[in-house]
VEXDREN-2710 file (C-alpha; in Angstrom, 1 decimal):
% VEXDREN-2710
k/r/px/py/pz
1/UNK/-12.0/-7.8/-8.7
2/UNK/-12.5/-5.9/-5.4
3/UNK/-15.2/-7.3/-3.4
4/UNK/-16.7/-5.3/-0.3
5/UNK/-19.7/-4.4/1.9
6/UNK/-20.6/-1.5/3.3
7/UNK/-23.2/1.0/3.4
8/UNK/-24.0/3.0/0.3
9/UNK/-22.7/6.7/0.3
10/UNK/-25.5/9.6/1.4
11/UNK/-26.4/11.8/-1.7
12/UNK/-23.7/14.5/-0.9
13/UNK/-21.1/12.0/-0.2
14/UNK/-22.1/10.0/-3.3
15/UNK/-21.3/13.5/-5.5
16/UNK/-18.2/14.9/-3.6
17/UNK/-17.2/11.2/-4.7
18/UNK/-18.1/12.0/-8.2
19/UNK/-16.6/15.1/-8.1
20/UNK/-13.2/13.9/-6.9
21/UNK/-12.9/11.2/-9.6
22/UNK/-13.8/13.6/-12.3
23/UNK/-10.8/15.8/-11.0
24/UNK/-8.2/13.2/-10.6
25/UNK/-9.1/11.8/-14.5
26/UNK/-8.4/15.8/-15.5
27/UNK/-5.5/16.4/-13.3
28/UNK/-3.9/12.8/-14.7
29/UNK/-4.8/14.4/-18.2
30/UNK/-3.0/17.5/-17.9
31/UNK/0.2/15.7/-16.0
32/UNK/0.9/13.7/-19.0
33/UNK/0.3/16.0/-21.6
34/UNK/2.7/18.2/-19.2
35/UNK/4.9/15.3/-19.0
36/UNK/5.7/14.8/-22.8
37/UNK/5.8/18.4/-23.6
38/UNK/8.5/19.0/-20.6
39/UNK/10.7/16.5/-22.0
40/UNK/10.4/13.8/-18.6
41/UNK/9.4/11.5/-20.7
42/UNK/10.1/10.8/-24.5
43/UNK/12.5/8.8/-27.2
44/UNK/15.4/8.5/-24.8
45/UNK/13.3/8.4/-21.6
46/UNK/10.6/6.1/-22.2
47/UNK/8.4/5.4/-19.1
48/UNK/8.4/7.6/-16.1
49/UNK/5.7/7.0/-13.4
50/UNK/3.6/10.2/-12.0
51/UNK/2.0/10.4/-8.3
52/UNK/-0.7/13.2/-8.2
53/UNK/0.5/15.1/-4.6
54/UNK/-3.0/16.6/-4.6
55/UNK/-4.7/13.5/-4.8
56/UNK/-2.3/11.7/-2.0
57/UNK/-3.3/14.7/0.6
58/UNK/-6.8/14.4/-0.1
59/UNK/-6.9/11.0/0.7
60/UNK/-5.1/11.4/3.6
61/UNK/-7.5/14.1/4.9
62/UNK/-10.3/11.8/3.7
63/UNK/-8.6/9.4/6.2
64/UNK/-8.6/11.4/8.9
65/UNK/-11.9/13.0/8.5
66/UNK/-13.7/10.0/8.2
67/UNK/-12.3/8.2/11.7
68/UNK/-12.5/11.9/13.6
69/UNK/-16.3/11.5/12.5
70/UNK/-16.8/8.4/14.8
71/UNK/-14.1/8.7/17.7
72/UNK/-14.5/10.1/20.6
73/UNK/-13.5/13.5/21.0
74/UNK/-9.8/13.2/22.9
75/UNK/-9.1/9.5/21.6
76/UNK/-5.6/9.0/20.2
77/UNK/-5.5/7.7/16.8
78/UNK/-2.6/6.8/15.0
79/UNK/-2.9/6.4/11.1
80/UNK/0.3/4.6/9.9
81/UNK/0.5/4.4/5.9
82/UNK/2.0/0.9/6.0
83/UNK/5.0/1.6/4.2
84/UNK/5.5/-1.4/1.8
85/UNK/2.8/0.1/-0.1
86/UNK/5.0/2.9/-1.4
87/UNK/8.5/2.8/-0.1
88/UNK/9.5/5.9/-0.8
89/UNK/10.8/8.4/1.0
90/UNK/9.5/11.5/-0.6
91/UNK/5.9/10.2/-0.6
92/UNK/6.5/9.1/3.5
93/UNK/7.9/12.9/4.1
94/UNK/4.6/13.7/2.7
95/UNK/2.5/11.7/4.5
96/UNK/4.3/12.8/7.6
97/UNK/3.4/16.1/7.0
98/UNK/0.1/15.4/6.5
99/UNK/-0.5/13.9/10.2
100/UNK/0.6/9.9/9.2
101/UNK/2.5/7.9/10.7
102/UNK/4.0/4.5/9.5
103/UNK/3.8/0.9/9.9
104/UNK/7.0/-0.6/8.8
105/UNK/8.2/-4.8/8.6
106/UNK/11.9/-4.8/7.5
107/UNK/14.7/-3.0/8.9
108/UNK/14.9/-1.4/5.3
109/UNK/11.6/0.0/5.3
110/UNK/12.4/1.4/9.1
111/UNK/15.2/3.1/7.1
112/UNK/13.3/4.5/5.3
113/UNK/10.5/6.1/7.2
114/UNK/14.0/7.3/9.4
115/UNK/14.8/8.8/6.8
116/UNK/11.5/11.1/6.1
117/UNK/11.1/12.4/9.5
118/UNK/8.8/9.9/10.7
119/UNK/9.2/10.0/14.4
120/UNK/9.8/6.7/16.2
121/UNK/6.9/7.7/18.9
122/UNK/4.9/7.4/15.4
123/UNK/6.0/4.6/14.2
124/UNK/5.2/0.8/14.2
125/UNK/7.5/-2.3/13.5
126/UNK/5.1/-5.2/11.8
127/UNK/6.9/-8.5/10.7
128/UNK/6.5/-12.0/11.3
129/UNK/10.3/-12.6/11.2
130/UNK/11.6/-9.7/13.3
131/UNK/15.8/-10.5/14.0
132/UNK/16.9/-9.7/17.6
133/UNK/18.9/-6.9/15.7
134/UNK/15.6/-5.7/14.4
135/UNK/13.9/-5.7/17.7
136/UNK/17.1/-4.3/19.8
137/UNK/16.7/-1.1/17.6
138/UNK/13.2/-1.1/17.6
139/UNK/13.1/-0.8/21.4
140/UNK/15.9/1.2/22.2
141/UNK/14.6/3.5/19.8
142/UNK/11.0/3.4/21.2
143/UNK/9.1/2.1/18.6
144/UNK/6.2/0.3/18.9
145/UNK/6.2/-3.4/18.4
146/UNK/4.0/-6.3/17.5
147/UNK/5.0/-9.5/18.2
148/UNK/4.0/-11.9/15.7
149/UNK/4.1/-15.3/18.0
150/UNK/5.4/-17.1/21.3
151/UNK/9.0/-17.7/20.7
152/UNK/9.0/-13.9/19.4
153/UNK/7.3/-13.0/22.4
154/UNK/10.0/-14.8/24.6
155/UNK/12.6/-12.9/22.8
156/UNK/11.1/-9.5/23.7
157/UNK/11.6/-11.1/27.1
158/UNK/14.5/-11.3/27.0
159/UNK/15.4/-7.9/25.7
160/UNK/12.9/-5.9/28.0
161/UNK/14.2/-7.6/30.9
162/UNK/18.4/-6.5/29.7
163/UNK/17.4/-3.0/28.7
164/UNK/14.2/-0.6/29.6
165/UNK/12.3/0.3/26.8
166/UNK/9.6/3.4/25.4
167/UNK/8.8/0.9/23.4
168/UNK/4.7/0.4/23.5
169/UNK/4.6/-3.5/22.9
170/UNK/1.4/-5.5/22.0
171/UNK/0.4/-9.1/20.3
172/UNK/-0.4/-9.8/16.7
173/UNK/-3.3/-12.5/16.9
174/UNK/-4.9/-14.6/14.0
175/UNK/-9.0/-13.9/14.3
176/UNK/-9.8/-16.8/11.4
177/UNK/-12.7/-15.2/10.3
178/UNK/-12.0/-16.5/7.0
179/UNK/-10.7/-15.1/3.7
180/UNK/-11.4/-13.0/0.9
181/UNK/-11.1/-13.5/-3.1
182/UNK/-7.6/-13.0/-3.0
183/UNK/-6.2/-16.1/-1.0
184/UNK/-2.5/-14.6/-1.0
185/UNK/-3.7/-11.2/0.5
186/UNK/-6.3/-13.0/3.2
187/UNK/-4.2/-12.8/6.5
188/UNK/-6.8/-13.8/8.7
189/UNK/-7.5/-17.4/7.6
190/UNK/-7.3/-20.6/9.4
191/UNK/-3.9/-21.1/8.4
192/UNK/-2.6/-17.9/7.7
193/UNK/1.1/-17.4/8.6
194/UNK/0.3/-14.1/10.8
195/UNK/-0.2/-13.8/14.3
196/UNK/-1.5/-16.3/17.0
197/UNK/-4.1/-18.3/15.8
198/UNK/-7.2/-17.8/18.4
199/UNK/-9.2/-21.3/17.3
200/UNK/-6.3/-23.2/17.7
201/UNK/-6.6/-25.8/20.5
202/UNK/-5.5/-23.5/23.9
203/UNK/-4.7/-20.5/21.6
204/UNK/-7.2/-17.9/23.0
205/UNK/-6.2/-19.0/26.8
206/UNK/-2.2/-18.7/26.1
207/UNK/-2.7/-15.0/24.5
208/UNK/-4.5/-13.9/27.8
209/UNK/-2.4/-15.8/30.0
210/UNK/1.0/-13.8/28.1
211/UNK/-1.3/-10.6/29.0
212/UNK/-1.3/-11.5/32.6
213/UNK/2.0/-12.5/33.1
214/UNK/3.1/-9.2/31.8
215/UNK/1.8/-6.0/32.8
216/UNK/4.3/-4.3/30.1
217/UNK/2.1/-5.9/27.2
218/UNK/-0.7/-2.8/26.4
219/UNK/-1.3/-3.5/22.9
220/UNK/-3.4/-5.9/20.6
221/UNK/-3.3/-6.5/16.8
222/UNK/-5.2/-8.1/13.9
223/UNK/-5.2/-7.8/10.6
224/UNK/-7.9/-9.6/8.3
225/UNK/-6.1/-8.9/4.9
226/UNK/-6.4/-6.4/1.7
227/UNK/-7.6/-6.1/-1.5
228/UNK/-10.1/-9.1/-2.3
229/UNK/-11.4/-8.4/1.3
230/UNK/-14.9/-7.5/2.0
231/UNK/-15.5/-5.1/4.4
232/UNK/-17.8/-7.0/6.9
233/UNK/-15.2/-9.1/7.0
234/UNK/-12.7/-6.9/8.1
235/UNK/-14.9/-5.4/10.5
236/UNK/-15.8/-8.9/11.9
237/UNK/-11.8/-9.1/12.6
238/UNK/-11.9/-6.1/14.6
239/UNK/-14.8/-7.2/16.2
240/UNK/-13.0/-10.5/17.4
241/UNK/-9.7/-8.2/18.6
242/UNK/-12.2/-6.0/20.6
243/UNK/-13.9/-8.8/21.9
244/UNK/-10.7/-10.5/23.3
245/UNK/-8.8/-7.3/24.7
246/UNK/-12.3/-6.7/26.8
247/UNK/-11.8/-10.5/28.1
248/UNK/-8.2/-10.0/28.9
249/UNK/-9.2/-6.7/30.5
250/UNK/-11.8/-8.3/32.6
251/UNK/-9.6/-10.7/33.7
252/UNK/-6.4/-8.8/34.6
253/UNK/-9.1/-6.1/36.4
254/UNK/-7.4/-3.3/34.8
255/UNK/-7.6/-1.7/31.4
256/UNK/-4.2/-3.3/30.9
257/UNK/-4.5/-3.1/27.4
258/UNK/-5.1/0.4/26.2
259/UNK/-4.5/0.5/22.2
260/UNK/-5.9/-1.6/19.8
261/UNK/-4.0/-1.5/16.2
262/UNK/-6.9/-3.3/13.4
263/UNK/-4.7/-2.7/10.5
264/UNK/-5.5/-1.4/7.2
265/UNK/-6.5/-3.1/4.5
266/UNK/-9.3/-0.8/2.5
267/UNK/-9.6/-2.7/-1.1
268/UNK/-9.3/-0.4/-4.0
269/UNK/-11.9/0.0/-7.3
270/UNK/-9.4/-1.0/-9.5
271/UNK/-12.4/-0.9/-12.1
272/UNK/-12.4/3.3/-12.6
273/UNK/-11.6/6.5/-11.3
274/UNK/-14.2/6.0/-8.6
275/UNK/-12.6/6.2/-5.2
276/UNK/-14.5/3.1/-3.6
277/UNK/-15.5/1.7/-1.0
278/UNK/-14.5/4.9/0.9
279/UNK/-13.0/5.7/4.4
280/UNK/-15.9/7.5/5.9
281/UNK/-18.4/3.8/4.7
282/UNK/-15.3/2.0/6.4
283/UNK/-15.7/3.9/9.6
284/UNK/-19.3/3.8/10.0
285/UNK/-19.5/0.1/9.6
286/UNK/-16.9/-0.4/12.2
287/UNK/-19.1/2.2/14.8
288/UNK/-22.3/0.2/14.0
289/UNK/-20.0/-3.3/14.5
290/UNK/-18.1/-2.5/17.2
291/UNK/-19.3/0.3/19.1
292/UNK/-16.7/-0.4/21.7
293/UNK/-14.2/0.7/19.5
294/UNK/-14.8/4.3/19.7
295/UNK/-16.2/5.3/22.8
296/UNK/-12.5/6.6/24.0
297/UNK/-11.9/3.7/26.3
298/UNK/-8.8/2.3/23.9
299/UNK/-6.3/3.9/21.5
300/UNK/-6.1/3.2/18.3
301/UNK/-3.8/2.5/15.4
302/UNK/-4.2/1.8/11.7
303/UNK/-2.3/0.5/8.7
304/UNK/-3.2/2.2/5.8
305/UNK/-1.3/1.7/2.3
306/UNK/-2.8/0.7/-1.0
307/UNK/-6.4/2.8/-0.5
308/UNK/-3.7/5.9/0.0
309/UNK/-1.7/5.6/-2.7
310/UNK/-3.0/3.5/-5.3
311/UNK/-5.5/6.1/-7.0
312/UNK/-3.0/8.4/-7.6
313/UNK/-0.6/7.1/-9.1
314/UNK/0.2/7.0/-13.2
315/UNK/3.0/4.6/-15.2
316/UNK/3.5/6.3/-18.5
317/UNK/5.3/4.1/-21.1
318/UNK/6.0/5.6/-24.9
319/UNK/5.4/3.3/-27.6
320/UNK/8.5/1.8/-29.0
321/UNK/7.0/-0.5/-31.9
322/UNK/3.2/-1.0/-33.3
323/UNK/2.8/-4.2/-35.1
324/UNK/0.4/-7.2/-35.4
325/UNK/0.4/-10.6/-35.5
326/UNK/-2.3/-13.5/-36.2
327/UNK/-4.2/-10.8/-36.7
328/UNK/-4.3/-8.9/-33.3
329/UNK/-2.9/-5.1/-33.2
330/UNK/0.0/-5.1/-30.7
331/UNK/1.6/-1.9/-28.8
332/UNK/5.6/-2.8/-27.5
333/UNK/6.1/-1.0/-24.8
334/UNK/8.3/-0.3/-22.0
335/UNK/5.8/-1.2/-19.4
336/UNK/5.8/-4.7/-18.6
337/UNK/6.5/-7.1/-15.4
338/UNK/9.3/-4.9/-14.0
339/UNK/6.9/-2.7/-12.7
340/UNK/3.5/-4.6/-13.1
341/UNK/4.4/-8.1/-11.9
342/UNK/1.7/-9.0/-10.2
343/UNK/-0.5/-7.9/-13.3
344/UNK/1.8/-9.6/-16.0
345/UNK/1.8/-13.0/-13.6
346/UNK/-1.9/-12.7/-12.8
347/UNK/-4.0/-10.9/-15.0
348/UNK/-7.3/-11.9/-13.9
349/UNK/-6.7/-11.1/-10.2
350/UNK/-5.2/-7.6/-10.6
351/UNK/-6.0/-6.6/-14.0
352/UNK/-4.7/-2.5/-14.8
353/UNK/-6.5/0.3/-16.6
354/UNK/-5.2/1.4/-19.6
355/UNK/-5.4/4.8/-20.7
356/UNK/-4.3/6.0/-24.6
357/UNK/-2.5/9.5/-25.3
358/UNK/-1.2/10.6/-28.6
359/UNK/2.7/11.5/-28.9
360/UNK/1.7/14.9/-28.1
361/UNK/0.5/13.1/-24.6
362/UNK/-3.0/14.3/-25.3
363/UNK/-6.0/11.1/-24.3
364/UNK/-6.5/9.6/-27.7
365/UNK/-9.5/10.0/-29.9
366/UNK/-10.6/7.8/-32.6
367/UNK/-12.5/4.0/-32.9
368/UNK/-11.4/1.4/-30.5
369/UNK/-9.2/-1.8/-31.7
370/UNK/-9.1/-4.8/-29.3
371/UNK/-5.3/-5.0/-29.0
372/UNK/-2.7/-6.1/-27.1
373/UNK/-0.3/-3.6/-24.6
374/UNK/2.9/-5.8/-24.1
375/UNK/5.7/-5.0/-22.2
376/UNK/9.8/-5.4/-23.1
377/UNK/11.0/-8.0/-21.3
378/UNK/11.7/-11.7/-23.0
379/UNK/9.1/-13.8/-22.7
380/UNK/5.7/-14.1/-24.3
381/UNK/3.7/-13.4/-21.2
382/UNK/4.8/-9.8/-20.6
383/UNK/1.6/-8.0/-21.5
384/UNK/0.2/-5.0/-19.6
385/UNK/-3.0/-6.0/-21.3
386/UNK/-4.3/-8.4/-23.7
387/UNK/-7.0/-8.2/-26.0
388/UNK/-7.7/-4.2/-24.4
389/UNK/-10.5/-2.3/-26.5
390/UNK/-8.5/1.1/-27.2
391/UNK/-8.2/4.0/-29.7
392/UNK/-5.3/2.2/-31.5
393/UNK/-1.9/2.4/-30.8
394/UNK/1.0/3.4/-33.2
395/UNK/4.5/3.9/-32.7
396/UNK/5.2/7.1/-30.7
397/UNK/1.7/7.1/-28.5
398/UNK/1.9/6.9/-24.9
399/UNK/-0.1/4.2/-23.0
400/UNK/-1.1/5.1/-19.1
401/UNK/-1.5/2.3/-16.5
402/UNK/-3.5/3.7/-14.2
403/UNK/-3.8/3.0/-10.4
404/UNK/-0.2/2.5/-10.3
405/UNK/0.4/4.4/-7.0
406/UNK/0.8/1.5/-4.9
407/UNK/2.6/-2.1/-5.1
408/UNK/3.6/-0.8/-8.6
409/UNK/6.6/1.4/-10.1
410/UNK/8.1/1.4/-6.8
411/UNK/8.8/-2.1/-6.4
412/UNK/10.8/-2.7/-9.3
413/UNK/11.2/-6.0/-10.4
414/UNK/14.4/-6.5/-12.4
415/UNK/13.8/-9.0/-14.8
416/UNK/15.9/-8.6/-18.0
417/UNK/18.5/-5.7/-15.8
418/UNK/15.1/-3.5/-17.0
419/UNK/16.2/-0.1/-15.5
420/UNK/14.2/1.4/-12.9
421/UNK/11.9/4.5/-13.9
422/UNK/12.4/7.7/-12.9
423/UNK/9.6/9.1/-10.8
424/UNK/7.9/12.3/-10.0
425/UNK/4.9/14.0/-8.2
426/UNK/3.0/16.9/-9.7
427/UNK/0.5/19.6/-8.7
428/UNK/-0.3/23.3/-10.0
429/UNK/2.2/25.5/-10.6
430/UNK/0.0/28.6/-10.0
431/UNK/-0.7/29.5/-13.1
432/UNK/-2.9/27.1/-14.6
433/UNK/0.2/24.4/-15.3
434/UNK/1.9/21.9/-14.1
435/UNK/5.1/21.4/-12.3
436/UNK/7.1/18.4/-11.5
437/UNK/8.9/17.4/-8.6
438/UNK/11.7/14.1/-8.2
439/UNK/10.5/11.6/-6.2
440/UNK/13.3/9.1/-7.1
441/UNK/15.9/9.5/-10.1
442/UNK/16.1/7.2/-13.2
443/UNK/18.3/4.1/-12.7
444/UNK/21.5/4.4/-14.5
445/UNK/23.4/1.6/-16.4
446/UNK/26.4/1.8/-14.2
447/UNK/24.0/1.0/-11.0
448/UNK/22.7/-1.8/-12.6
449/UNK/26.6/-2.8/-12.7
450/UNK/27.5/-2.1/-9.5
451/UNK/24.6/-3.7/-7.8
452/UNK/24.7/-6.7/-9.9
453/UNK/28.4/-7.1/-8.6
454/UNK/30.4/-5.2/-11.0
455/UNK/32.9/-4.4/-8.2
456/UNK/33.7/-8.4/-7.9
457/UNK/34.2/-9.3/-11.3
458/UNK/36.9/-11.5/-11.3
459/UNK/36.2/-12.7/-7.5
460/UNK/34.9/-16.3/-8.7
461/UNK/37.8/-16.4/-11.1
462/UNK/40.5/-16.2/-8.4
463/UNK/38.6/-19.5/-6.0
END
């Protein structure tokens, strides 16, 4: 599924990799086994989902270590975990902490990073659809901002010229340098609904002409797209945003623009506990593509979300029933579209890893069945995975989606009035254990009334 290039890792980088995959795969282990035998998850709770806090903060020093490598010294860099990946605010506070800041595109998700700390000096507002609400705040707040088109653009306008702003304010431009194998995720094709399209007939020479009609405009962004995305292809965007702030440089005869934001958009090995491609390859193709890049001249921002998160992250659902039919062994479990959509909808485009632990929440030994992992809600496509080779299942066993950290259990999904899992990080306790931590509570039946208008029963009634 994940498609990239990139260099291939030097010896020692190839068996820290190693090293940190085999340590996740034992730290998961011991959560879940921790997890049953703590009570979090069980008969009456049956799925919780798990983020690994020690794997998030090595990722985010990986992160940071990698672009320090290839900056020069005294450069500003702004990482901003892009916030849709994991909206929540626990896991924001966190990455705050560890020296992130964060791209947002709603007002809810600004609420959100508000909410964890993140300072608005580190924070970026992302959106094609921005309201003049969205961007009022945003600016009187001093946030940055990307606009997304012209009539956006001539909005700002009219806001910066009412009210001065903090607010560091750039362009969101379209490179087309094509797509990758995941049409919905490729942002940067000739069509795609982001940004100002640069091959489009007079494009190019409108972008540097909105540069030169306003000195207030430092900034320039691009993003090529996500998972599916090949890394020279991403790197070939970035080169194109370069390219074009170094034109409308030359052409203004200052360094009018001064930042450069090339988005995020790292794939992830959905395919095992390999961490790849990594930041450090990422990087290093970047330096040798565009050397221009890091050489100090321009700042520079990144949007980060998925390659943080999605490693870490574990959806454990108990077994409710074992049973077969036409001959094929099926596990019913709580773990279906509600928090796998995309998965359940498109199987073969982001298929899941499925690990198998014993009601004891120990990894499960014995001959493998090929069997189906199906998920609660009514209809027949809800299956976590179908026709999975796995020790088999029975009633009372726990099954593991793995790489569920990201654009997973935190974007509940609420078909059937499914309650939303409880979730929780965990790391050592100290003594060779583990503890747990809340990140966000289980979803009681009274919220689902109330949000499904409980309060207004009898409003339709009284028209």
């Amino acid at each position: 599924m994940t498609a990239y290039t990139g260099d291939t890792h030097p010896s020692g980088e190839a068996q820290d990799a190693a090293d940190t995959a085999a340590n996740g795969a034992a730290r998961r282990d011991d959560a879940v086994r921790a997890a049953v035998e703590q009570g979090l998850v069980g008969p009456d709770t049956p799925i919780i989902g798990l983020l690994d806090i020690t794997g998030i903060r090595s990722s985010a020093a990986a992160l940071h270590a990698a672009f320090d490598a290839v900056v020069a010294p005294g450069t500003p860099v702004l990482h901003a975990f892009a916030v849709k990946a994991t909206p929540l605010v626990p896991v924001l506070r966190l990455l705050r902490e560890e020296g992130l800041g964060a791209e947002v595109a709603s007002a809810g998700e600004l609420a959100l990073a508000r909410a964890a700390g993140v300072p608005p000096s580190r924070t970026v507002l992302d959106s094609p659809a921005k309201t003049p609400a969205e961007l009022r705040e945003a600016l009187a707040l001093g946030i940055a901002v990307n606009a997304d088109n012209p009539q956006e653009l001539a909005r700002i306008d009219g806001l910066v010229q009412s009210a001065a702003t903090r607010s560091p304010i750039g362009l969101r431009v379209n490179p087309q340098v094509g797509g990758g194998s995941i049409e919905a995720l490729s942002t940067a094709t000739a069509t795609s609904k982001f940004g100002v399209a640069l091959r489009d007939e007079g494009a190019r020479e409108w972008v540097v002409r909105a540069y030169l009609d306003r000195p207030w405009l430092t900034r320039l962004h691009a993003h090529t797209g996500s998972q599916g995305i090949p890394l020279d292809l991403a790197a070939r965007g970035a080169a194109q945003t370069y390219e074009l702030a170094e034109e409308i440089n030359e052409r203004a005869g200052r360094r009018q623009i001064d930042t450069l934001d090339i988005g995020g958009g790292l794939p992830v090995n959905y395919a095992s506990d390999a961490q790849s491609p990594a930041y450090a390859e990422y990087a290093r193709l970047l330096a040798r593509t565009v050397p221009g890049l890091f050489d100090g001249r321009y700042g520079l921002v990144t949007e980060f979300g998925r390659s943080l998160l999605a490693k870490h992250g574990v959806l454990l659902a108990r077994v409710e029933y074992a049973k077969t039919a036409g001959g094929r062994a099926i596990a019913v479990t709580h773990a279906g579209v509600q928090i796998a959509t995309r998965t359940v909808y498109a199987p073969a485009t982001w298929p899941l890893r499925v690990g198998a632990y014993d009601a004891k929440g120990r990894p499960k030994a014995g001959p493998e069945v090929v069997q189906d992992v199906a998920g609660p809600a009514c209809f027949a496509g809800d299956l976590l995975a179908e026709g999975r080779a796995l020790p088999l299942l029975g009633q009372g066993d726990y099954v593991a989606a793995l790489d569920t950290g990201a654009y997973n259990f935190a974007h509940h999904y609420a078909y059937n009035s499914l309650l939303r899992p409880g979730i929780y990080g965990f790391g050592p306790d100290g003594a060779g254990g583990v503890r747990f931590a809340t990140v966000r509570t289980p979803q009681t039946l009274e919220e689902i009334v109330a949000e499904s208008g409980g309060g207004h029963a009898g409003s339709l009634s009284e028209l």
